[in-house]
C-alpha positions in Angstrom: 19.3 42.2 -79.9 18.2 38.7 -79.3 20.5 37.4 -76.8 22.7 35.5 -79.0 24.8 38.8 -80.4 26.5 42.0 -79.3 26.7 44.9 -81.6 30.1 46.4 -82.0 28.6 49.9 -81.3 30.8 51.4 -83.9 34.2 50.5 -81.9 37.0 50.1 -84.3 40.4 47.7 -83.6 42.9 48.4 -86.3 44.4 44.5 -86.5 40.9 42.9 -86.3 38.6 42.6 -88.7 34.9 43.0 -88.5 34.2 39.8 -87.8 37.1 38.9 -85.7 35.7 42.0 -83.3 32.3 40.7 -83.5 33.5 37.5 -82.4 35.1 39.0 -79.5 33.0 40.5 -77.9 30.2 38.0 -78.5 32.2 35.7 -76.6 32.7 38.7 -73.7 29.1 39.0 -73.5 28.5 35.2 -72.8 31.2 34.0 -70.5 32.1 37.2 -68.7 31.6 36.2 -65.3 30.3 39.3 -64.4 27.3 41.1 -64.9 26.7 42.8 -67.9 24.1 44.5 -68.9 22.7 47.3 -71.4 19.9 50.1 -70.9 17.9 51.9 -73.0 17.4 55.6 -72.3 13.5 56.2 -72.5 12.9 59.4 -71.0 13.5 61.3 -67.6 14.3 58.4 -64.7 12.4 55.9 -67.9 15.1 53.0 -68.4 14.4 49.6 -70.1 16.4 46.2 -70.5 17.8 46.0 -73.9 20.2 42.8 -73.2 22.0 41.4 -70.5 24.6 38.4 -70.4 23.8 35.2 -69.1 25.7 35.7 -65.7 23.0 38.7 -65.2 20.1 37.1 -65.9 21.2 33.9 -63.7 21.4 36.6 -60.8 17.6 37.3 -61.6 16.9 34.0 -61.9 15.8 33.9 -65.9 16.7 34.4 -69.5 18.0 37.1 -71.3 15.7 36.3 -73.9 12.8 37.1 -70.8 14.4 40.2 -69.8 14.8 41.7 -73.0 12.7 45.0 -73.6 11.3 45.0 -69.9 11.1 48.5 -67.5 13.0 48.4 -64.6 10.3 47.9 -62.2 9.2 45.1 -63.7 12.7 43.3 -63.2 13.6 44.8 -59.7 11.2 45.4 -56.6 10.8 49.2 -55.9 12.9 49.7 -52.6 15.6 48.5 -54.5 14.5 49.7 -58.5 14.9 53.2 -57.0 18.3 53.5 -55.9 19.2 52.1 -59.6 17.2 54.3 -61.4 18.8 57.4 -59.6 22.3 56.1 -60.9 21.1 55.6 -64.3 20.0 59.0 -64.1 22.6 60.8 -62.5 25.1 58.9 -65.2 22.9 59.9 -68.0 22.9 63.5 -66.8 26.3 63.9 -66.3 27.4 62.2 -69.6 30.5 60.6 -67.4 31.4 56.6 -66.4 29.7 56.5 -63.1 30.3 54.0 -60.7 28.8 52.9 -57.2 27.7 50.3 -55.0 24.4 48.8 -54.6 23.0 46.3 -51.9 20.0 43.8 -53.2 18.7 40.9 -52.0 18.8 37.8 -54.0 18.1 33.9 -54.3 21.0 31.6 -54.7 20.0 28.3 -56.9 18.8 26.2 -53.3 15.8 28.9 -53.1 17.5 30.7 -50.1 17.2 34.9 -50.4 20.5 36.2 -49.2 21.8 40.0 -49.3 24.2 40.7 -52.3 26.8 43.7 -52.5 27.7 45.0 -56.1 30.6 47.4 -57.6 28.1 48.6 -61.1 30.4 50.9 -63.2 28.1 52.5 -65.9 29.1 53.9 -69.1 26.9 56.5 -71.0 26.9 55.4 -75.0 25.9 58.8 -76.6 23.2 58.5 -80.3 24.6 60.5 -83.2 23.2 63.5 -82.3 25.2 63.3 -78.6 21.9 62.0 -76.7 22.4 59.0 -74.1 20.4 57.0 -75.4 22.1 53.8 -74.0 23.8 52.8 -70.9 26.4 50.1 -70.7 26.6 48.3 -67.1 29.2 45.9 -65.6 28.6 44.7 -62.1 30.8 42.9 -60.2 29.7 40.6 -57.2 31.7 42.2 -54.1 29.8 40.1 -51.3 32.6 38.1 -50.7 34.5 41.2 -50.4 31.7 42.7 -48.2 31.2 39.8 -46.0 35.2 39.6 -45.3 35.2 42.7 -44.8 32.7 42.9 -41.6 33.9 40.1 -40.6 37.3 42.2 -40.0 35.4 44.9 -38.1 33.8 42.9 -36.4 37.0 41.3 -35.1 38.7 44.4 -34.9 35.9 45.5 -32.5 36.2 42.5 -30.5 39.7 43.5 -30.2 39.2 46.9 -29.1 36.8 45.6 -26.4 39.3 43.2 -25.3 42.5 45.5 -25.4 39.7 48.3 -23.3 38.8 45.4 -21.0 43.0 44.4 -21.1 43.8 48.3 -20.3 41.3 48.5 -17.4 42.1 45.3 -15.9 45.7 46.1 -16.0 45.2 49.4 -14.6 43.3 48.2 -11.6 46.3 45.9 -11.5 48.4 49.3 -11.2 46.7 50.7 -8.9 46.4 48.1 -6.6 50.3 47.6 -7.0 50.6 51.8 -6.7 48.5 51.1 -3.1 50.5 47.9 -2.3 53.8 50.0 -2.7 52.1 52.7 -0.4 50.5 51.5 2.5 51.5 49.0 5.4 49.6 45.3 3.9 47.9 44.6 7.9 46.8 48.0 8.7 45.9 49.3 5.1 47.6 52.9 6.5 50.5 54.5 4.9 53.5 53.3 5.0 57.0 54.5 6.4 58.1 55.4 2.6 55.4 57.5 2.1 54.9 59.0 5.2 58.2 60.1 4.7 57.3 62.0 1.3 53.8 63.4 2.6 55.0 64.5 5.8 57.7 66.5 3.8 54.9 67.8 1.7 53.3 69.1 4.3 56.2 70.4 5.8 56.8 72.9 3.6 53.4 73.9 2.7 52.8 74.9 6.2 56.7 76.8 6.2 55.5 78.5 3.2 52.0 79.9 4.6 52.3 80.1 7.5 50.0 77.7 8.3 50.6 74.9 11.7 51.3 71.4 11.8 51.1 68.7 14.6 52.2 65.5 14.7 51.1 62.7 17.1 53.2 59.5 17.5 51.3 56.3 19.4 51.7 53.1 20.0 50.0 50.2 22.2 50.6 49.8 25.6 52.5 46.5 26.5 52.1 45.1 23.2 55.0 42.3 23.0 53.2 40.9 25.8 50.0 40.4 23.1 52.7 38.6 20.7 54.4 36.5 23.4 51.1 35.5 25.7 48.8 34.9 22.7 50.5 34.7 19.9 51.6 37.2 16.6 48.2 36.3 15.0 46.4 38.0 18.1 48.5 40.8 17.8 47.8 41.7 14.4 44.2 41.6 15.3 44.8 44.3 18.3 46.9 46.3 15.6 44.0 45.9 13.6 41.7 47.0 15.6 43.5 49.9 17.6 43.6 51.6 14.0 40.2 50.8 13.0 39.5 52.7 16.7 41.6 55.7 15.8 40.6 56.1 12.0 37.0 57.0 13.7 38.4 60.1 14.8 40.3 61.0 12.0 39.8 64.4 9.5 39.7 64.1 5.9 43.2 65.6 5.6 44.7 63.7 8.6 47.0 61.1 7.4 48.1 58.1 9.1 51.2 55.8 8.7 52.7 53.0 10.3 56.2 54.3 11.4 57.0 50.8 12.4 55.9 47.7 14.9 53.0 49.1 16.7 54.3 52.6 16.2 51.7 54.9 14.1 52.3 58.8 13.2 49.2 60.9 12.4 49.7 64.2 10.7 47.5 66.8 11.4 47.8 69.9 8.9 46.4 73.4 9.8 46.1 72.0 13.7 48.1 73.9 16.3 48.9 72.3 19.0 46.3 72.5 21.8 43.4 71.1 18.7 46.3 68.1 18.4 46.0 67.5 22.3 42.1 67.2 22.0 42.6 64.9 18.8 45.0 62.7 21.1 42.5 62.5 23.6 40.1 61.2 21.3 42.6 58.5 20.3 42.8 57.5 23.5 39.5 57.2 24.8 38.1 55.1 21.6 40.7 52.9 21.9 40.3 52.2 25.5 36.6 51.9 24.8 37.3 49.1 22.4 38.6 46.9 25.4 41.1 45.7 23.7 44.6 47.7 24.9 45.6 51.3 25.6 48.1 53.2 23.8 50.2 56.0 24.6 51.0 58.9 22.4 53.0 62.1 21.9 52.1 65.6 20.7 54.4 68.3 18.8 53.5 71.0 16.9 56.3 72.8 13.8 58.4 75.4 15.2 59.8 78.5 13.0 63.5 77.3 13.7 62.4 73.9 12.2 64.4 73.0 9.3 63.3 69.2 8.4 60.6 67.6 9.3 62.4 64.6 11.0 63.1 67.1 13.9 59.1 67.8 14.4 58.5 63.8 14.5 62.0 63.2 17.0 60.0 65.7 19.4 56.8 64.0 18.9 58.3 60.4 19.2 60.1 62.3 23.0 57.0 62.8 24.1 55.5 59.4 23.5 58.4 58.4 25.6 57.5 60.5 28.3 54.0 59.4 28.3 55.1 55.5 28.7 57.6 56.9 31.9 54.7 58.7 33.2 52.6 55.7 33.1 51.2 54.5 30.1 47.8 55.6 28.6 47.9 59.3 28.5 49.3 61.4 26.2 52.4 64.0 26.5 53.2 67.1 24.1 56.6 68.6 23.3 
């Protein structure tokens, strides 16, 4: 073939004539945009150029005319002539249209090598004796394709990073709003809401075990005279730090909650009562260490006739009041 024709390979189209066929597909061959291209069957993994259309050799940078009866590796370097020649073999050894992508890199008409993706679909063109002797290639530039197509992962990934980075920033948002909604903002201890569902917790864990429960109540000493004499800024300092005092002394299980004002509760699971005295005590004496104020608290421990918790803190809040009628800075148990 010299570049010029195509044979008709014995196809026959019952309207055309001979000629009107030939033209045909002459004029396929030369303006397909696509690469076309055929192959002669030498041997085992043996292949050589028997034409290829003008788009195909542009690709290559020549003629057909100069790639006409060349091997393989004399048209393609080997990392890349290997991959084809295992298609053109697997194609010829099945007998079946094969078709597959290939990756190459290639120079564009400005001299600069880029990396080309290609869709080939070969077609196996059997002698008369039902040999492949000839394969018949189209290839179809998909870089386009290719490059979109990254480009949307990579976006998409960008997008996951950002909906992950979204998702985390907006649950640290949650939990901040989940600790807002359960602690008191100035003390950073519980609050009276959720006291209220721990201490019921606990309340009936220790009915249903057996187990005992104390409750202390405190609060400061004289501490509208901090607001009046110095101001509610100084006052939320000495709440401040009367807490940070107490926390020293506190379990891992203890929890503690602003009841309200300068009123804290502590609970104090699986302590009886006379280890909640001696946790009081401790209160007490790092608080008056810190120089700051004294505080005055009140001990009671869950009873078997106990039906709600409310009536375990109402005995520990009646001894707080007796410690403030006894003098202040001490602590009382009920």
């Amino acid at each position: 073939m010299n570049g010029t024709e195509f044979p008709t390979c014995g196809l026959a189209f019952t309207d055309l004539s001979q000629a009107s066929i030939h033209a045909l597909i002459n004029g396929l061959w030369h303006h397909f945009p696509e690469n076309m291209f055929l192959i002669r069957v030498e041997g085992y993994r043996r292949f050589r150029v028997a034409a290829t259309n003008p788009a195909q050799a542009e690709l290559l940078s020549t003629t057909p005319e100069a790639l006409a009866g060349k091997r393989l590796e004399e048209v393609m370097p080997a990392p890349e002539v290997d991959a084809v020649i295992g298609n053109y073999q697997r194609c010829v050894e099945s007998g079946e249209p094969t078709r597959y992508e290939e990756k190459g890199v290639y120079q564009d008409s400005e001299g600069r090598f880029y990396d080309g993706y290609w869709l080939t679909l070969l077609v196996p063109l059997a002698n008369s004796q039902g040999e492949v002797d000839t394969l018949f290639g189209i290839s179809q530039n998909i870089t386009r394709l290719h490059d979109v197509q990254n480009a949307l992962i990579r976006q998409n990934r960008r997008l996951e990073r950002r909906v992950a980075e979204r998702t985390a920033e907006l649950e640290q948002v949650n939990q901040q709003l989940q600790r807002l909604a359960a602690r008191d903002p100035l003390t950073d201890t519980y609050n009276r809401r959720t006291l209220s569902s721990l201490a019921e917790g606990e309340f009936t864990r220790a009915q249903r075990y057996g187990t005992p429960l104390s409750v202390i109540m405190l609060d400061i000493d004289e501490f509208k005279q901090f607001n009046e004499i110095h101001g509610h800024a100084y006052g939320d300092r000495v709440l401040v730090d009367t807490i940070g005092a107490v926390r020293q002394a506190l379990r891992t299980n203890d929890i503690l909650a602003r009841f309200g004002g300068d009123e804290f509760v502590v609970l104090l699971p699986e302590t009886p009562l006379p280890a909640a005295l001696q946790a009081a005590e401790r209160y007490r004496s790092l608080v008056a260490a810190s120089g700051h104020c004294t505080i005055s608290l009140g001990i009671a421990e869950q009873r078997a006739d106990d039906r709600e918790v409310s009536q375990l803190i109402e005995r520990a809040d009646a001894a707080l009041r007796q410690s403030k009628r006894q003098g202040r800075d001490q602590a009382s148990e009920h």
